[in-house]
N, C-alpha and C positions, 0 to 999 in steps of 0.2 A: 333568857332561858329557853321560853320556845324556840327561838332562831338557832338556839344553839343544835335543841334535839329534832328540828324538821330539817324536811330534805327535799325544800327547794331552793335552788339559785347556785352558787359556785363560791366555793372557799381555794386558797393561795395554798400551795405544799407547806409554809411554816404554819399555817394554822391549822390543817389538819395534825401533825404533827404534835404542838402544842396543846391547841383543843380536844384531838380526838386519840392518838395512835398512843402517845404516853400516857395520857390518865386510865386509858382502857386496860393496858399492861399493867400500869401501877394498880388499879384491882384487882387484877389478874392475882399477882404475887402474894398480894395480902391476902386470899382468898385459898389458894394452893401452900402458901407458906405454912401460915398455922396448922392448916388442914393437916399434911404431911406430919408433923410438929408430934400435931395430936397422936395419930395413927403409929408414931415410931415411937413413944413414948408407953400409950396406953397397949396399941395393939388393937384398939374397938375402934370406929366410926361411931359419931354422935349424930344422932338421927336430926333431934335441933338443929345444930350446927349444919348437916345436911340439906336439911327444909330450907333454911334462911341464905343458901347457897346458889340455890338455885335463883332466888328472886334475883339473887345479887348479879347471878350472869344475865339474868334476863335482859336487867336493864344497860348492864355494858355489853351485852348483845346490841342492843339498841342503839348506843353510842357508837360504836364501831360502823353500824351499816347506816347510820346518819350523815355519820363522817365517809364512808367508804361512794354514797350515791351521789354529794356534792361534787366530791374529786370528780368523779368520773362525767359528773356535770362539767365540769371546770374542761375536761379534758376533748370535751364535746361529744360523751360516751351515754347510750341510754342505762342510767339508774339501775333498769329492771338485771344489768350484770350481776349486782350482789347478790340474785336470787341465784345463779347461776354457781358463782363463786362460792354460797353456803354450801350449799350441795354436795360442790368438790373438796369442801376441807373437811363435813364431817361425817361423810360416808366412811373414809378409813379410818377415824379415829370413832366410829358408830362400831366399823367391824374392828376392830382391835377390840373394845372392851368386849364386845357379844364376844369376843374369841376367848380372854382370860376369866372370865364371867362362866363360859363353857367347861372350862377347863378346870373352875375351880367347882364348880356342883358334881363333876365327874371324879374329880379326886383324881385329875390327871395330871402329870410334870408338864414345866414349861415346854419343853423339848418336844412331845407328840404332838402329833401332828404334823409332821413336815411338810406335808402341799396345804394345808392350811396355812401352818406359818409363811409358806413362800406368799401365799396370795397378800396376807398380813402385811408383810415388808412392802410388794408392790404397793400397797395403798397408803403405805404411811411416805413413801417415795413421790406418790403422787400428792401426796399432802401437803410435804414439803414444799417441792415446784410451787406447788398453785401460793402459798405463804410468800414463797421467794416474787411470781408474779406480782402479789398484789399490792406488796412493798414498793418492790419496782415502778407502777403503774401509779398508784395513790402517791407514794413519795418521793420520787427521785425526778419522774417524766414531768415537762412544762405544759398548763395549757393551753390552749389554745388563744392565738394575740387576738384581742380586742371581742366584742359580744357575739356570742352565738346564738343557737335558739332555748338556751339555758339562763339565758339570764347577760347583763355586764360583766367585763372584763374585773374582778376585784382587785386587779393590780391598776388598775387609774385610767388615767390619763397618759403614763407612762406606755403603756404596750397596745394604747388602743388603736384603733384604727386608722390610718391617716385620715384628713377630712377630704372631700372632695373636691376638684379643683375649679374654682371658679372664673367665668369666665370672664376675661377684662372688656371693661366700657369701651362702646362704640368711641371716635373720636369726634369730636365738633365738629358741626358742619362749619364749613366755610364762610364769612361772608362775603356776600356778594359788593362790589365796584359803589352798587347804588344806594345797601345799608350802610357802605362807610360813609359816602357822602351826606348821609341823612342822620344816623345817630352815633357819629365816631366810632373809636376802636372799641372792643367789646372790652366789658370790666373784667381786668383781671389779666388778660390777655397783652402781649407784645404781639401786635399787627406791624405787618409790614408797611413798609411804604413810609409814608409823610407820619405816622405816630409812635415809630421806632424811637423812643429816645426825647427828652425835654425838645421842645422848636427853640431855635436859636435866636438869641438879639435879633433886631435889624432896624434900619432906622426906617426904613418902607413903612406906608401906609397901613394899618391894621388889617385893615380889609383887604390886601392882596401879603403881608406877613404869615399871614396863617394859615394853613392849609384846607381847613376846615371851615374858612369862608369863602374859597372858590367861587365863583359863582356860575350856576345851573343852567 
């Protein structure tokens, strides 16, 4: 549960997605659905309902920028972007309410204010984009193959890093003329010369059949 709602290390696009972008939505709706429901139904807003609405975004606020500062971990992006990003998504939907909020203590139609509204539209235009960005960015883009300074690759082994390449063993030294003569051919090894290969029959003396009895 902690790991879920902290925000350190790097989560994959299907787990943000699964973890964090759907369940956040699906609050979302449940929370707007009814609301709407009520409001078209009665015509009032229920102040309860309202109180207990807020906590409710708080904590899928939470969700969301938990999930939004891993990605961008992932992506090898600093964190401190969703400060950034909050900003940009609800300054226009901050000024859009202040605008019908305005409009309605004044007892004025939708329609007045026309440079107001125009500013209105740019910011909800801007809203947009930035929604479209962060989609884009959190769920579609890859991140970055293998660890960065955010933590491992959570995709494996699979995208991580190549290893380094190591560098192959010196070759044996040689022997020398006078270690053959002294303790034959090295174990393991096909020396050249007289230990290539089984020594063959002979009916010669032992001591001049074998080569390894030479004498010094």
């Amino acid at each position: 549960m902690l790991g879920w709602l902290g925000t350190r290390g790097r989560i994959r696009r299907r787990v943000w997605w699964l973890a964090y972008a759907l369940p956040v939505l699906a609050g979302l709706l449940a929370l707007v659905v009814p609301n709407l429901m009520i409001e078209y139904r009665t015509g009032q807003e229920r102040s309860l309902y309202r109180g207990a609405e807020w906590y409710l975004l708080f904590g899928l606020g939470w969700i969301a920028t938990a999930g939004a500062i891993r990605r961008l971990h992932d992506r090898g992006r600093s964190g401190w972007l969703v400060l950034l990003a909050w900003v940009v998504l609800l300054l226009p939907w901050t000024g859009w309410m202040l605008f019908w909020e305005a409009a309605r203590l004044h007892g004025q139609q939708a329609g007045a204010g026309m440079p107001i509204m125009v500013v209105i539209v740019v910011l909800l235009l801007v809203f947009a984009l930035a929604c479209l960005w962060m989609v884009v960015e959190l769920g579609f883009l890859r991140g970055t193959p293998g660890p960065n300074a955010y933590g491992p690759d959570p995709r494996g082994g699979r995208d991580a890093a190549p290893p380094a390449p190591v560098s192959p063993a010196p070759p044996p030294m040689p022997w020398t003329a006078a270690q053959q003569r002294a303790w034959g051919p090295p174990d393991g090894a096909a020396a050249p010369g007289p230990w290539h290969g089984a020594p063959k029959p002979t009916t010669e003396p032992s001591h001049l059949s074998s080569p390894w009895n030479t004498p010094r």
